[in-house]
MARZA-12908 format. One record per atom (N, C-alpha, C): x, y, z. Coordinates in steps of 0.2 Angstrom, whole numbers, plus 5000, padded with zeros to 4 digits. Layout:
BEGIN
XYZ/...
This chain:
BEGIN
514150344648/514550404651/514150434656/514550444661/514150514667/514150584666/513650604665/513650674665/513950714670/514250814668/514550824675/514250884671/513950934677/513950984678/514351044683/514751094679/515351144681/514951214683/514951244689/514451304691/514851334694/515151374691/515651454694/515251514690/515551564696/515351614691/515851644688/516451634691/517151634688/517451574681/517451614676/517551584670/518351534671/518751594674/519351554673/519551494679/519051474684/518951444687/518651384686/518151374682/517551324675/518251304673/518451344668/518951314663/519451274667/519951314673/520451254676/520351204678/519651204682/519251124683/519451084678/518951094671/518651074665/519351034665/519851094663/520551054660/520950994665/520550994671/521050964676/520750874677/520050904673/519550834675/519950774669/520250704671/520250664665/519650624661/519350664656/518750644656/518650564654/519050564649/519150504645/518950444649/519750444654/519850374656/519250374664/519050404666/518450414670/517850404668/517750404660/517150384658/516450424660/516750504659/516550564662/516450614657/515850644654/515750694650/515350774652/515550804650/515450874652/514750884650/514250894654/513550914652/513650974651/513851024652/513951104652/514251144658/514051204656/514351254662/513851304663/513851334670/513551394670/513951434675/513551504675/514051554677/513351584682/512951564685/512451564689/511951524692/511751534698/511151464702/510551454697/510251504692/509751504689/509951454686/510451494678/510751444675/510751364676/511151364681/511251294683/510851244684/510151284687/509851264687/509251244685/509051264678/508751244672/509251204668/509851194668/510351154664/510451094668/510151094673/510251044678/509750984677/509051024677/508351004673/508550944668/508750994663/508750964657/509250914656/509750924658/510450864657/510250824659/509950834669/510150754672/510750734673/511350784679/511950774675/512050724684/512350684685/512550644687/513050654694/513350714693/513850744697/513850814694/514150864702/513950934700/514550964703/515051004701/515551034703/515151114704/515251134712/514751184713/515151244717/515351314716/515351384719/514951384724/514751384729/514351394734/514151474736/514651524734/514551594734/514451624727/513851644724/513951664718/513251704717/513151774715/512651814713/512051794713/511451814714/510751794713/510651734717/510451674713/510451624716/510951574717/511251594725/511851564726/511751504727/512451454730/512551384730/512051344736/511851384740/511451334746/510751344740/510451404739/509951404737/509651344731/510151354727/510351304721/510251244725/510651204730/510551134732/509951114734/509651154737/509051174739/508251144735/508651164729/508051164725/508051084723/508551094720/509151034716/508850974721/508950964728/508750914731/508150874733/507650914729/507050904726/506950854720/507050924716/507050874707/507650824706/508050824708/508850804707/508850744711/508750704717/508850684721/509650634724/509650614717/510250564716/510850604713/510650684712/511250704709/511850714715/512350704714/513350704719/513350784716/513550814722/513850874721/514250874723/514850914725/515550944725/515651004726/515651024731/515751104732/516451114732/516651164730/517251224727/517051284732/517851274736/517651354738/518351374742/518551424744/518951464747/519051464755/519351444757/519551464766/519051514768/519151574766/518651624767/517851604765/517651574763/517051554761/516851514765/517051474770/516951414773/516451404776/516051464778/515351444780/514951444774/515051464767/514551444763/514651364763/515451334764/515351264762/515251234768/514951264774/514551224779/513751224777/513551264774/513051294771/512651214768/513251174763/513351134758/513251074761/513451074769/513551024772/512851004773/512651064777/511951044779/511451034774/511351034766/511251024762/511350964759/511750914762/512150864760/512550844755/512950904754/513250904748/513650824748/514250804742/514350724745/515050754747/515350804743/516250824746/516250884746/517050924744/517150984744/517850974743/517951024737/518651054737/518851114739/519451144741/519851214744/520151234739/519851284735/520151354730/521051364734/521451364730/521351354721/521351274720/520951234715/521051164718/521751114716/522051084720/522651034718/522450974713/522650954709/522550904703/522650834707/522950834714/522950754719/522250754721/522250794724/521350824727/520950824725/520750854718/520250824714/520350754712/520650744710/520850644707/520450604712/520750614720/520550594725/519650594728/519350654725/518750674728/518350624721/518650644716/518350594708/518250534710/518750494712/518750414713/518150404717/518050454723/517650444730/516950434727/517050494721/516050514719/516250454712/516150394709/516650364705/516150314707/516550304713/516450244718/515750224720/515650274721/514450314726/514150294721/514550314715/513850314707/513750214706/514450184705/514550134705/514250084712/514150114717/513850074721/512950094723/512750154720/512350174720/511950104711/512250114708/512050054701/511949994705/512349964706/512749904707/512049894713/511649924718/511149914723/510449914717/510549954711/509749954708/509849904704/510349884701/510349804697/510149754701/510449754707/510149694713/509549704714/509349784715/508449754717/507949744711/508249744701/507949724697/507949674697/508549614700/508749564699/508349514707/507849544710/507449524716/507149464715/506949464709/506249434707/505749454711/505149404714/504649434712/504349404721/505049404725/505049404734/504649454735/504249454741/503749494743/504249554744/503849624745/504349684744/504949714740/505149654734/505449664729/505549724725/504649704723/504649774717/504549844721/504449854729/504449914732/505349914733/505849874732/506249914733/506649934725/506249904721/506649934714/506049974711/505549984713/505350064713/505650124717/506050104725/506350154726/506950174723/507350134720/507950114717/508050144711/507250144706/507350174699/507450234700/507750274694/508050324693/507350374692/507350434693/506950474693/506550514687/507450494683/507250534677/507150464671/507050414675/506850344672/507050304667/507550224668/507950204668/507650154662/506950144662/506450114659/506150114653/506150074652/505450114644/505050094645/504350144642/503950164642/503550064643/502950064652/502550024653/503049984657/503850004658/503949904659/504149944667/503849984671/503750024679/503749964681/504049954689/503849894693/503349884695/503049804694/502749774693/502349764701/501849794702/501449754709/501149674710/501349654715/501049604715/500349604715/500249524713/499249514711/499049544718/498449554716/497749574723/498149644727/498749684726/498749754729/498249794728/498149834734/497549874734/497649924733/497549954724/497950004723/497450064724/497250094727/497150124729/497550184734/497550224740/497750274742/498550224746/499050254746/499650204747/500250244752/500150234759/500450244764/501250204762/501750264764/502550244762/502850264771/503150184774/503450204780/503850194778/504450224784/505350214787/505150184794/505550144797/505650114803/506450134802/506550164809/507250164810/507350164819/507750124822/507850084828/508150184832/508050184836/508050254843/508550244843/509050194846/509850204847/510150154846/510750164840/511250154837/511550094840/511450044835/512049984837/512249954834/513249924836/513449934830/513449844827/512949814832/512549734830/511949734828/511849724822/511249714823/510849654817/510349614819/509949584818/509949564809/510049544806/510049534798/509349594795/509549634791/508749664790/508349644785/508549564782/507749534777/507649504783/507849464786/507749424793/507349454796/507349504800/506849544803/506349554800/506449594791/505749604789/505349554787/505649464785/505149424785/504949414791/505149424796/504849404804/504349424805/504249514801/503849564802/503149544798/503349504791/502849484786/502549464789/502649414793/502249364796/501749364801/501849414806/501649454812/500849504806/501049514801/500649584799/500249534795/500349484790/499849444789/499449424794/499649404800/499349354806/498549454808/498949484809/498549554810/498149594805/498049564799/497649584794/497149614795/496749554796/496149554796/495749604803/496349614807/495949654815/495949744810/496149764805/496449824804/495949854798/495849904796/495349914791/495049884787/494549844791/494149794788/494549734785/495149724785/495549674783/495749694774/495349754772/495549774765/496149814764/496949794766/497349814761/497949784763/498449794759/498849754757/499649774759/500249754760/500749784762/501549764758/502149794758/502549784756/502849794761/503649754763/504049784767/504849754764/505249804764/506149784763/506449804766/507049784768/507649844770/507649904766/508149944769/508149994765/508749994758/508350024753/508749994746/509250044745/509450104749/510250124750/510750144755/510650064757/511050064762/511050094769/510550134772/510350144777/510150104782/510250104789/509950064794/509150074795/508650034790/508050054789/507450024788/506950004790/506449964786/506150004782/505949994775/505450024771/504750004769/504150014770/503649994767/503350024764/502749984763/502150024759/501349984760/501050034762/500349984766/499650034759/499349974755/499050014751/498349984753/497850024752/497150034755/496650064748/496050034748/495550064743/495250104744/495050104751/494550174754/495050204761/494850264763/494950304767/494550274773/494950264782/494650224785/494650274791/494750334792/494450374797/495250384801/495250394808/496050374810/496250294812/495950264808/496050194809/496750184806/497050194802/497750224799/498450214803/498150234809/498350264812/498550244818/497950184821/498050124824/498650074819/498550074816/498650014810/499750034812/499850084809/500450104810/500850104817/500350114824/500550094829/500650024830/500149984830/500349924830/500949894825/501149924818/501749914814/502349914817/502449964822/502950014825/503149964829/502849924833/502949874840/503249804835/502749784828/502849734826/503549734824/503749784820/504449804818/504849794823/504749834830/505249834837/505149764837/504849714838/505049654841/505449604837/505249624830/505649584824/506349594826/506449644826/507049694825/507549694834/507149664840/507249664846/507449734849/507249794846/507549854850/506949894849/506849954850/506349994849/506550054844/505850034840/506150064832/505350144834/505550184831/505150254829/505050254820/504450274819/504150254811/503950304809/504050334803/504050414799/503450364794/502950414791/502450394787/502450454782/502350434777/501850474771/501350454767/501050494763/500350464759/500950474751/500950424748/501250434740/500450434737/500450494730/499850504727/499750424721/500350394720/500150334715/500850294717/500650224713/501350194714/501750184710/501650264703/502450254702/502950254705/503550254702/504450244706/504250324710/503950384705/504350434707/504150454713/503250454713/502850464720/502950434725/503250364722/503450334729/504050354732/504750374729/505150394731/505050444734/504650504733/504450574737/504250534742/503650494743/503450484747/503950444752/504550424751/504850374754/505050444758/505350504756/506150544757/505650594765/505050604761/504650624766/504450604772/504350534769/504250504778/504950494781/505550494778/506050504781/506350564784/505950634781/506150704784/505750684791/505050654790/504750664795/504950604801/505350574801/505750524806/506350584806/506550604803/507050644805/506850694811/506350734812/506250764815/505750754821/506150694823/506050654830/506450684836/506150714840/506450754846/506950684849/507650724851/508050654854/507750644861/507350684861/507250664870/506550614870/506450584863/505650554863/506150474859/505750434862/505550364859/504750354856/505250284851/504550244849/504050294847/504350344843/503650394840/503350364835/502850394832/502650404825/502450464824/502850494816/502850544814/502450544807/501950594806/501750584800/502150654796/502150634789/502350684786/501850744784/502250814786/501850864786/502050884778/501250924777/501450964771/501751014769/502051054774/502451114772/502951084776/503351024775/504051014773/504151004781/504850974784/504950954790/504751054795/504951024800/504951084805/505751104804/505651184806/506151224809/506551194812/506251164816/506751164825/507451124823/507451064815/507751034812/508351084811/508151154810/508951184808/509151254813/509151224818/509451264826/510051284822/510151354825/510851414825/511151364827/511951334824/512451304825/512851354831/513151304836/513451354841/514251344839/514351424834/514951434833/515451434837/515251504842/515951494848/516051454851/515551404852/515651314855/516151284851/515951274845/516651264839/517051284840/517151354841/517951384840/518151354848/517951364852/518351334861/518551274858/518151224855/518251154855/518751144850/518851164842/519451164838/519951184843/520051264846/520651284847/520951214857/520351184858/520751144864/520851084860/520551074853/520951014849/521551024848/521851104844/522151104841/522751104849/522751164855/523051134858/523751064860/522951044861/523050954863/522950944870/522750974873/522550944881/522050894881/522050814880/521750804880/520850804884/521150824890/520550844897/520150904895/520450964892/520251014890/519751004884/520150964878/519950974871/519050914873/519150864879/518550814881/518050854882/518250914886/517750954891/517251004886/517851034881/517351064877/517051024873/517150974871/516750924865/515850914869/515950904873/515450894879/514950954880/515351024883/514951074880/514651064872/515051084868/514851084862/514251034860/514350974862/513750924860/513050934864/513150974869/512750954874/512251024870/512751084867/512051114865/511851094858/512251054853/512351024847/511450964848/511350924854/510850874854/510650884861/510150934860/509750944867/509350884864/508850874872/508050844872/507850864866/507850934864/507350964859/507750954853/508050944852/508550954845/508150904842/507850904836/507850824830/508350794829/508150724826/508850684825/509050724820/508950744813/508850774808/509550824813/509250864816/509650934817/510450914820/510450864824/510750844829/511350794823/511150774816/511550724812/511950794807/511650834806/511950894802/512250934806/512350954810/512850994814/513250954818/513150864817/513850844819/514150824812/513950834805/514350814799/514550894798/514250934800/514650994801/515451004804/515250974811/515850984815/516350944811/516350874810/516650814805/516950894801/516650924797/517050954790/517451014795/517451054799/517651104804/518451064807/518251004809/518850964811/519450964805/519050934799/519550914793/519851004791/519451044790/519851084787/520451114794/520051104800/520851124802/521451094803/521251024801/521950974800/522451004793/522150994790/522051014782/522551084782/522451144787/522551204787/523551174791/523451114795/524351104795/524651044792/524251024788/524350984780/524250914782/523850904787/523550834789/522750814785/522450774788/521750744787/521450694791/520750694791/520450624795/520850574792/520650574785/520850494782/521550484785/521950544785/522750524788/522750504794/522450534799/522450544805/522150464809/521150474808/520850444808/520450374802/521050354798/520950304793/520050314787/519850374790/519050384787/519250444784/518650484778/518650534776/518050554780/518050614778/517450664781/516750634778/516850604771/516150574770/515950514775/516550494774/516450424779/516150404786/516450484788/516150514794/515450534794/515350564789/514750594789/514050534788/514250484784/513850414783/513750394788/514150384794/514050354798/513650394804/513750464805/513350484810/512350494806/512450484800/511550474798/511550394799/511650354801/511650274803/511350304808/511750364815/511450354821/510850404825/510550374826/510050424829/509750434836/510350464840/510250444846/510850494848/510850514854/511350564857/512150544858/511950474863/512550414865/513050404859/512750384853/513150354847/513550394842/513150454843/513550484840/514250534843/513950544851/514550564855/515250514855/514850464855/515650404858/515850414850/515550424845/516050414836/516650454840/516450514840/516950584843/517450564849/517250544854/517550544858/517950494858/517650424856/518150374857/518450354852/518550394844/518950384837/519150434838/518750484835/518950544831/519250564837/519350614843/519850654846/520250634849/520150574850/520950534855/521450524848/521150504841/521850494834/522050574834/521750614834/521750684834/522450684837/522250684845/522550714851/523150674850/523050604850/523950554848/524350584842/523950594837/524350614830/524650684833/524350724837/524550784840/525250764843/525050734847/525850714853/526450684849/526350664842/526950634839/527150684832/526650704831/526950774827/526750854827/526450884832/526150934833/526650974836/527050934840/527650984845/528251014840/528350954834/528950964829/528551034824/528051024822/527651084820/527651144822/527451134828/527351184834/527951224834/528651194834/528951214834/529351274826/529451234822/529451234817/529051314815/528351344817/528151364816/528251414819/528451424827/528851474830/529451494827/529851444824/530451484823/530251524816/529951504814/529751534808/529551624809/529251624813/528651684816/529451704820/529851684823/530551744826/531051754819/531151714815/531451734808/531051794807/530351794805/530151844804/530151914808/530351904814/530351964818/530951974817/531251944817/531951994817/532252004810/531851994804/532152034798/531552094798/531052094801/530452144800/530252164806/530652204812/530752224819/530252304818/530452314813/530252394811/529652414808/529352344806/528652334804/528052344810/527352374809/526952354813/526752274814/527052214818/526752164817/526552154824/525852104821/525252094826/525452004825/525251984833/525151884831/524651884827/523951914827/523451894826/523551894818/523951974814/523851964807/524351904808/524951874810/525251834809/524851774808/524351764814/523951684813/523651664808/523151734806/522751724797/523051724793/523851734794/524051704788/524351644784/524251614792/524451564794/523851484794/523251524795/522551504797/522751454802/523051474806/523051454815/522651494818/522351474824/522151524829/522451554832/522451644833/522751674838/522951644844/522551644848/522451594853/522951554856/522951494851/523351424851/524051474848/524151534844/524651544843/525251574848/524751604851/525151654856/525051604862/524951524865/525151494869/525651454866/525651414861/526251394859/526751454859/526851484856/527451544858/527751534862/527351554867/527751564874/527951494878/527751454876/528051364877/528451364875/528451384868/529251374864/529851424867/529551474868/530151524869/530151544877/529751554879/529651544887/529451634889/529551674882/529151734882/528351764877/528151804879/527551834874/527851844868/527451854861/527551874855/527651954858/527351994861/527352054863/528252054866/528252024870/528952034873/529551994869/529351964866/530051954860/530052024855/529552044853/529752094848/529852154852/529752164859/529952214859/530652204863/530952144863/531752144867/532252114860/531752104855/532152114848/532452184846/531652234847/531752284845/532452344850/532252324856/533052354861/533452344858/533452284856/534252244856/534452294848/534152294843/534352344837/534352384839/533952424844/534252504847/534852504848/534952474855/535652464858/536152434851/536152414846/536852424842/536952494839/536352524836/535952594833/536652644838/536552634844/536552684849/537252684848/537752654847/538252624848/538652704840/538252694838/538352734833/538052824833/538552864834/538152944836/538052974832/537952964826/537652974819/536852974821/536652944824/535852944823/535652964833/535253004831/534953054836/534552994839/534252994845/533752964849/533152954846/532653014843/532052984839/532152984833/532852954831/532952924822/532852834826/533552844832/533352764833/532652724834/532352774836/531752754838/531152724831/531352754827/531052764822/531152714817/531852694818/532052644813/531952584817/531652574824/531452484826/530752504825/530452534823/529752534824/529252574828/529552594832/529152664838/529052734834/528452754829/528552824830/528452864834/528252834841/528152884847/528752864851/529052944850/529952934855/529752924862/529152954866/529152984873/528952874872/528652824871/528352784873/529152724872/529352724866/530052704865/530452704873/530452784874/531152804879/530952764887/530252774886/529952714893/530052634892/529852624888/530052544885/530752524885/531152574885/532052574885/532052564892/531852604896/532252604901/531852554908/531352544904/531052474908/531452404907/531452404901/531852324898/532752344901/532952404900/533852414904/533852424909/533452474912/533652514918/533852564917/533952614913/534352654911/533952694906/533952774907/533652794901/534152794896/533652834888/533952824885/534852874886/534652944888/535452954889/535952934893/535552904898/536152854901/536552814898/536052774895/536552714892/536852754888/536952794882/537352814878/537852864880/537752884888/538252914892/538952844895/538752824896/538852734896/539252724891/539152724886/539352684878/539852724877/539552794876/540252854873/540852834879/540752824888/541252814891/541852764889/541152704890/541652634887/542052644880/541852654875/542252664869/542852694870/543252654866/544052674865/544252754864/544552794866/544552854862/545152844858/
């Protein structure tokens, strides 16, 4: 059974999930509940729970912080964030923490089913990769990919840890990442490379720290586009290390025909767990490969990747480039994606910074589809995780611009042209129904938009397409037109009429009359009284 952890601070929130989840036929048990980040996470500790239904806004230790942590001790734990339209930057928060999904408060019973199967499917191929690297045997690099593979909180009984091949220099033990500078979508078989790579590194042994240590190398054992190693040594050999890693870096690049950049770190021993830390860190530190730099090598630092990894997201960049998606201009909605990515992946941005602010945008895209009862998956055949897997495959400016430009905004822009305009419409008529039973109300588009979660914006241009006037100028040639039947009747004084379409100021009424008629107000009802039958 998989364990699941439930974090809300709100009780009747915990319990609706609880009761929504089918635990049985899911083969899914409840590790507990918590009503706070601390809570959670010392329960989180202890359980080991598998999957985590997570609040992102919540007292004390809230949900970024909590993932935070959790992505340390936990590594393999699925989260799920829960959260409300109004929170939606805490569940951008989530993104960049790499939550694996999210649901939108209050949650729909299709919608969680659907998010369950997704996280279901990740645990089930996340096993299905560690059976395969148990099942290696005893191929060069084998046991370093099923030490990266075991479970953290140990899968094993006590002694039966993967096994090193004879003559490893178990001594001081360097863990790389090789990952290729720009993305492509052919590429080279990756045992085939790294045997190509074996053979080059045996032939170069002996030029390199006295010829005393020894190496591992595999693909990467989940399923990222990556070599993995592990180079062990008895003594400490001065920056000779260091030489040894650059000449790796070029052996990799030619095996592999492209030019690869290599993230390093020191693991303190070769259990699974040090070595996994030591794998994630050399991978933070390939992460935070400038995109304006090739063919680096990054060693990993001790106080954790650099800053420059988490650059201010350029909100108002986003909102120009949703509301030209939402539009539909396709020239427009091209021009801002362009702005927006251009400040998303400067020169200076890390791959790191540049792959979370585009799994960012991925989620800002979905919810505003979401908000006119669309989705990627519907729109674009992919979910937002799907999206988001595929932009950490690419580490390059090019490859991740053309995902966008040449999928995601052109199914965007076409699903637009074949149902945006019936919508578009549909939703104006909706907004003139409301003005003409609620004339006499203060109404603004813009309270109309949030309540709609449309943008202002895009609402008040669609308007005027649909109807050929402003939201400003329909309600106030609504509100005329109830005057002039009002007036029709001499029962009501001039600042009753006014008062009952919405004007409590008469003198600003009497001007707006007589600009839309031509006529002040006692004219016209000099007028009216003439015409009338005596």
């Amino acid at each position: 059974m998989r364990k699941v952890l439930v974090v809300d601070d709100e009780k009747w929130i915990r319990r609706g999930l609880i009761q929504l989840i089918p635990w049985e036929r899911l083969g899914l048990e409840l590790a507990g509940e918590a009503a706070d980040g601390q809570d959670a996470y010392e329960l989180a500790l202890e359980e080991k729970p598998d999957l985590m239904f997570l609040d992102m806004r919540m007292p004390g230790l809230d949900g970024r912080q909590l993932l935070g942590k959790l992505q340390e001790e936990l590594p393999e734990l699925l989260t799920i964030v829960v959260s409300g339209y109004s929170d939606f930057e805490y569940t951008k928060e989530a993104i960049r923490h790499r939550a694996f999904d999210y649901l939108l408060k209050p949650v729909k019973k299709e919608e969680l089913a659907s998010v369950l199967e997704k996280a279901i499917a990740e645990l089930e191929r996340r096993e299905a990769q560690r059976a395969s690297a148990s099942e290696a045997g005893d191929r060069e690099g084998s046991w370093l990919r099923a030490a990266l593979t075991r479970r953290a909180s140990g899968e094993a009984a006590e002694g039966e840890e993967p096994k090193t091949p004879p003559g490893w220099a178990e001594g001081e033990c360097i863990v790389f990442v090789a990952q290729e500078d720009a993305f492509r979508e052919s590429r080279p078989d990756a045992e085939r490379a790294a045997e190509a790579a074996r053979g080059r590194l045996k032939q170069a042994r002996s030029f390199h720290l006295g010829g005393d240590w020894t190496f591992a190398l595999t693909p990467g054992p989940d399923g990222r586009a990556e070599l993995v190693g592990a180079i062990g040594r008895k003594r400490s050999h001065g920056g000779e290390p260091e030489r040894l890693l650059a000449e790796l870096r070029a052996i990799l690049s030619e095996a592999c025909g492209a030019t690869l950049s290599l993230g390093a770190a020191v693991s303190a021993s070769l259990r699974p767990l040090q070595l996994q830390e030591a794998w994630r860190a050399a991978r933070e530190a390939l992460g935070g490969r400038k995109l304006g730099d090739t063919a680096a090598i990054l060693l990993a630092r001790e106080d954790g990747p650099e800053a420059s990894a988490l650059l201010p997201y350029p909100q108002e960049g986003e909102k120009a480039f949703l509301l030209a998606l939402q539009i539909g201009g396709a020239e427009a909605a091209s021009e801002a994606f362009r702005q927006l990515f251009a400040a998303i992946a400067t020169a200076g941005t890390t791959v790191e910074g540049m792959q979370r602010s585009a799994a960012m945008l991925v989620h800002s895209i979905e919810r505003q589809l979401q908000q006119s009862g669309g989705s990627l998956e519907n729109v674009c055949g992919r979910s937002p995780l799907a999206y988001s897997e595929m932009i950490r495959q690419r580490n390059d400016r090019g490859s991740v611009s053309v995902l966008f430009e040449r999928e995601i905004i052109p199914a965007i822009l076409s699903q637009g042209g074949q149902t945006g305009s019936k919508q578009g419409e549909r939703l104006v008529r909706e907004i003139q129904k409301l003005v003409e039973a609620h004339y006499d109300q203060a109404l603004s588009l813009q309270q109309i938009a949030e309540t709609r979660f449309v943008n202002p914006d895009y609402l008040s241009r669609l308007f005027k397409k649909t109807t050929g006037r402003t939201f400003v100028d329909y309600l106030t040639d609504c509100r005329i037109h109830k005057a002039i039947e009002l007036m029709k009747n001499p029962a009501y004084k001039n600042y009753e009429i006014a008062q009952l379409v919405g004007y409590d100021d008469y003198r600003y009424f009497s001007q707006i009359f007589k600009k839309k008629t031509g006529k002040t107000i006692g004219e016209f009802r000099s007028r009216a009284e003439c015409a009338s039958p005596s």
